[in-house]
C-alpha positions, 0 to 999 in steps of 0.5 A: 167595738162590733158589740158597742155598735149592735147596742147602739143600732138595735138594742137602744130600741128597746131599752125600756122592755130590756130595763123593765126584764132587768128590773123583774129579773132582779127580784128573782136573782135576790131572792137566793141572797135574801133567803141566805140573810134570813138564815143568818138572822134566825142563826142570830136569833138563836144565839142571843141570850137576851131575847125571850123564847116567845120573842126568838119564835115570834121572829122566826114565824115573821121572816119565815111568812115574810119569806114565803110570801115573797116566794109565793110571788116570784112567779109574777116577777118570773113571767114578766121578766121572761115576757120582757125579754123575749118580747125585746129579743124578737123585735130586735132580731125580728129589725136584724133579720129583715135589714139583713135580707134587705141589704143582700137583696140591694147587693149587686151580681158580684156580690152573689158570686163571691157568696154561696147561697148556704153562706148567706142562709148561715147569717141570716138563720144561724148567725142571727140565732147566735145573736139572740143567745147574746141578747138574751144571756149577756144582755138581760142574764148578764146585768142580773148577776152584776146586780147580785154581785154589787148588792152582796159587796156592798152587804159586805162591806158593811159587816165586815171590810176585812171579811170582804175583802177576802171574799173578792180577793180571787175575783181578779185571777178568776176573771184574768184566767177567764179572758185568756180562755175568752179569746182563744173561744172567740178566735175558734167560734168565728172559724166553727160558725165559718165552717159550719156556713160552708157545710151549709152551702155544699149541703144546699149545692147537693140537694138543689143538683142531685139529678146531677149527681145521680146521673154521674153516679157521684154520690160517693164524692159529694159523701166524702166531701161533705164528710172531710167538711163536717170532720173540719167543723168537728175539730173546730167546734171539739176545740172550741168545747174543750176550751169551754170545759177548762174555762168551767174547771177554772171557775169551779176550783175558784167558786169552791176554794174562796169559801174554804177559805173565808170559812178558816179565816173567819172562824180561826178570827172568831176563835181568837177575837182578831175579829169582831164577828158574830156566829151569824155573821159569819154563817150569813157571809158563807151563804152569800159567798155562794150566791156571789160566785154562783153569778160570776160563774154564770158570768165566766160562763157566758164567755163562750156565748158572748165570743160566739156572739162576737163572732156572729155579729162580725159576720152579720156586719161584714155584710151589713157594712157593705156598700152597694156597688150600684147607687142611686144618683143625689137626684133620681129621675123618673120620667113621666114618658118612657118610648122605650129608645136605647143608645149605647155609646163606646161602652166598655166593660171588664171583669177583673182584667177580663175585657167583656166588651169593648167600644160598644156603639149602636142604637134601637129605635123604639118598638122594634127588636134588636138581636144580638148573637155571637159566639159564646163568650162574645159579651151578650149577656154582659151587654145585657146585665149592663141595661137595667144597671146590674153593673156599671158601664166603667167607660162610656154611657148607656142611654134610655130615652136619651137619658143616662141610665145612671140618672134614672132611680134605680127601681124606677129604670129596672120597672121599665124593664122585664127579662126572660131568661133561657132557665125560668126560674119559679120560686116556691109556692103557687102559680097563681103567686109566680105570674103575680111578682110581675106587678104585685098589685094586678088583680086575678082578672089582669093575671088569668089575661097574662096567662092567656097571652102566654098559652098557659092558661089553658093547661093551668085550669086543667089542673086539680087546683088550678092557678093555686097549684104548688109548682115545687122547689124552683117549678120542678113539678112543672115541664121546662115549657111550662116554666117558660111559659109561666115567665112570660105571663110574668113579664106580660104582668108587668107590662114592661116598655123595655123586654130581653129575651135571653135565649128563651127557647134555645132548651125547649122540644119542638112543641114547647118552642112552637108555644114559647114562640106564640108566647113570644110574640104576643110579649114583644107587641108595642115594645123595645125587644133584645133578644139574645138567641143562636137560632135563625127562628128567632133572629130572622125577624128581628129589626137589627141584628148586632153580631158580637165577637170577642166583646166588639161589635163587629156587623150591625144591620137587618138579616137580609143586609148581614145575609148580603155582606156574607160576613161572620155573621153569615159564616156562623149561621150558612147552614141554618141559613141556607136550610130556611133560604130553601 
């Protein structure tokens, strides 16, 4: 059971704060329950006959200090229990949380494409909020009122078995009702907090595209499609509630029939003597029945908590239990010397039954540059997300210093290596902290030098607040070529042995390219460079070429040898060709 296991994993942890809100909580819980004896006592106290009116007053001023002493007190036992709690809660979901975010981040590529980012935000924000609603309600409120619960049956059964039994004769229809209604809320709240992680994803599509959106004149679309989303959540979630509410009624008519109940019987018995019972007995076990069903309601409530509770963790663990594709070997390697040599040897790939590349075979020396181009969907960026293992190759190898890239730790292989892709993409926050994923440890010094490299530098400290300057959701406040350009410092940063240039320039206007370009060029000293471009500029230089069509490699040599044999590759690029030959 996804509960049995969450408990096991995470709340054990923390058993002793938990222990510790239980115990305090339970003061709170029984006070209720002791203020109700209290009133059947002084009820007694004023029926007995035998006792002097000093003596009944002397008692009744000693439980009414006794009792207002305790409820004086109840406060401390209030904060500590709320501190407990809340304490345990947060380390848990604080645990959860992280080993969430941690587990996706070790996912690999596929996984990212079957899942929307506004999915994977619903687990880790919504869904795990669900789980403190369980932590705090089931786990801690849960265990108070089973507390009550057994110390006021046992109470009972003291007094009166008889009186007792009639008290708790309800308790299995109104829990059997209650689990009925239970599933039915289960099944629900899985499907509601699914529909709601959807709307979540289309609502962060539309706010991250909304140039497009606007340039197309789309915004009546995207409104009726969120609308036809959010009219799919509403039905969920109405259904979902009007289970709940024929859950409360049925609690209700329990809770407010079975003392009627005990209140005919046990009085028709005193009336008759069928039962050896006092007045104040019977006003005590009337109180107590009330505080008896006043937690199993809280507990009937909980129902709809802990099913979409249930639901959340499922969700939470459906993606927790997942394995990563991509693994690291029993013994990983980590080279002391890295050159920076590549080889890849009949290497294959396929997507689904979609061949991306087949029977790949070529080498790159170290410190030179490799260009690869082709047609669009000839498998460049395939043979490129191959290298740093962001799939596996399924036949064939890929060597690294003649060295199986499956061999290498993972994070020690992809350390080697530094991509800059034609869309740079900056995270949230300042410049300064952009340049600085490329080797967290690098000191300012180290990242005004990579900025300088980059030809960035410059137009950075022209800024009002220079290098800690906000470059917005994914550096829209900056220009394409500032953005490219703020990628490279990155991976001059990072000082990487291995470099893929993707297309980096292919967005820029004459300006940014010229920059990008220079950039470039001080990025590719003293390293092994694959560059993936459509443009002579950027291919020309290049040590080796390798043209790709349809996943094969079908011309491999220098541009002055692949000019030569007139071939594809000189077919695709004649005119770019004979421009720069003039």
């Amino acid at each position: 059971m996804i509960f049995l296991r969450f408990t096991k994993e995470y709340l054990l942890a923390v058993k002793f704060k938990l222990f510790g809100a239980i115990l305090c909580g339970l003061y709170k819980f029984l006070l209720p329950v002791y203020i109700a004896w209290v009133i059947g006592t002084i009820v007694g106290v004023l029926e007995n006959d035998s006792l002097l009116i000093q003596e009944k007053q002397d008692q009744i001023i000693t439980l009414f200090i006794t009792s207002l002493f305790l409820i004086i007190i109840s406060p401390v036992f209030v904060y500590w229990r709320n501190t407990f709690s809340i304490v345990a809660m947060e380390s848990v979901l604080n645990r959860l949380r992280i080993n969430l975010f941690t587990h996706i981040q070790l996912q690999p590529h596929s996984f990212f494409t079957k899942f929307q980012s506004g999915k994977l935000t619903a687990r880790v924000i919504s869904d795990i909020s669900r789980c403190e609603q369980f932590i705090n309600e089931v786990m801690v409120t849960s265990w108070l009122h089973i507390g009550v619960i057994f110390f006021i049956f046992i109470y009972f059964l003291f007094t009166n078995w008889i009186l007792a039994l009639i008290s708790v004769f309800l308790i299995p229809v109104h829990a059997f009702i209650l689990r009925k209604i239970g599933l039915s809320i289960k099944k629900y709240a899985k499907e509601s907090q699914e529909e709601n992680s959807i709307l979540s994803a289309a609502s962060v599509e539309s706010f991250i595209n909304f140039n497009i959106i606007k340039i197309f004149t789309a915004e009546e679309y995207f409104n009726r499609r969120f609308s036809d989303l959010s009219v799919n959540l509403m039905d969920k979630s109405t259904t979902m509630g009007r289970l709940t509410s024929w859950s409360q009624v049925a609690n209700a008519l329990i809770v407010h029939t079975a003392p009627l109940i005990v209140i005919l019987v046990g009085s028709i018995s005193y009336i008759h003597g069928w039962l050896e019972i006092k007045i104040s007995e019977l006003v005590t076990f009337i109180l107590m029945q009330r505080q008896l069903f006043e937690p199993l309601s809280k507990l009937a409530a909980m129902q709809a908590t802990i099913s979409q509770s249930q639901g959340a963790l499922e969700r939470i663990y459906d993606i927790l239990t997942l394995t990563p594709e991509i693994k690291n070997p029993e013994k990983p390697k980590k080279p002391d010397k890295q050159i920076g040599k590549i080889s890849f040897r009949s290497v294959s790939f396929s997507y689904d039954q979609n061949i991306a590349l087949n029977n790949v075979t070529f080498n790159i020396e170290p410190d030179t540059s490799l260009a690869i181009t082709g047609k669009s969907g000839s498998g460049k960026s395939t043979l490129i997300s191959l290298i740093p293992r962001f799939y596996d190759v399924q036949d064939g190898h890929i060597l690294i210093d003649d060295l199986d890239v499956k061999q290498y730790d993972v994070q020690f292989l992809r350390s080697m290596i530094a991509i800059v892709p034609q869309e740079p993409f900056l995270f949230s926050g300042s410049i300064y902290e952009n340049i600085l994923i490329g080797n967290p440890s690098a000191s300012k010094k180290d990242v005004i030098q990579a900025a300088e490299f980059s030809y960035i530098h410059d137009k950075i400290a022209q800024l009002p607040f220079g290098y800690e300057t906000n470059v917005g959701e994914r550096g829209k406040l900056l220009s394409g070529g500032e953005r490219q350009r703020i990628s490279i410092a990155r991976a001059i940063l990072k000082e990487p042995k291995i470099l893929i240039l993707d297309e980096p320039t292919s967005a820029l206007d004459p300006m940014n390219d010229s920059l990008v370009t220079s950039a470039l060029n001080n990025l590719q000293k003293n390293r092994t460079t694959i560059i993936i471009a459509h443009k002579i500029s950027n291919i020309q230089y290049a040590n080796k070429i390798l043209f790709l069509n349809k996943g094969r490699p079908k011309e491999y040599g220098s541009y002055d040898e692949l000019v030569k044999l007139k071939g594809l590759f000189f077919k695709n690029f004649c005119k770019e060709i004979n421009t720069y030959a003039q």
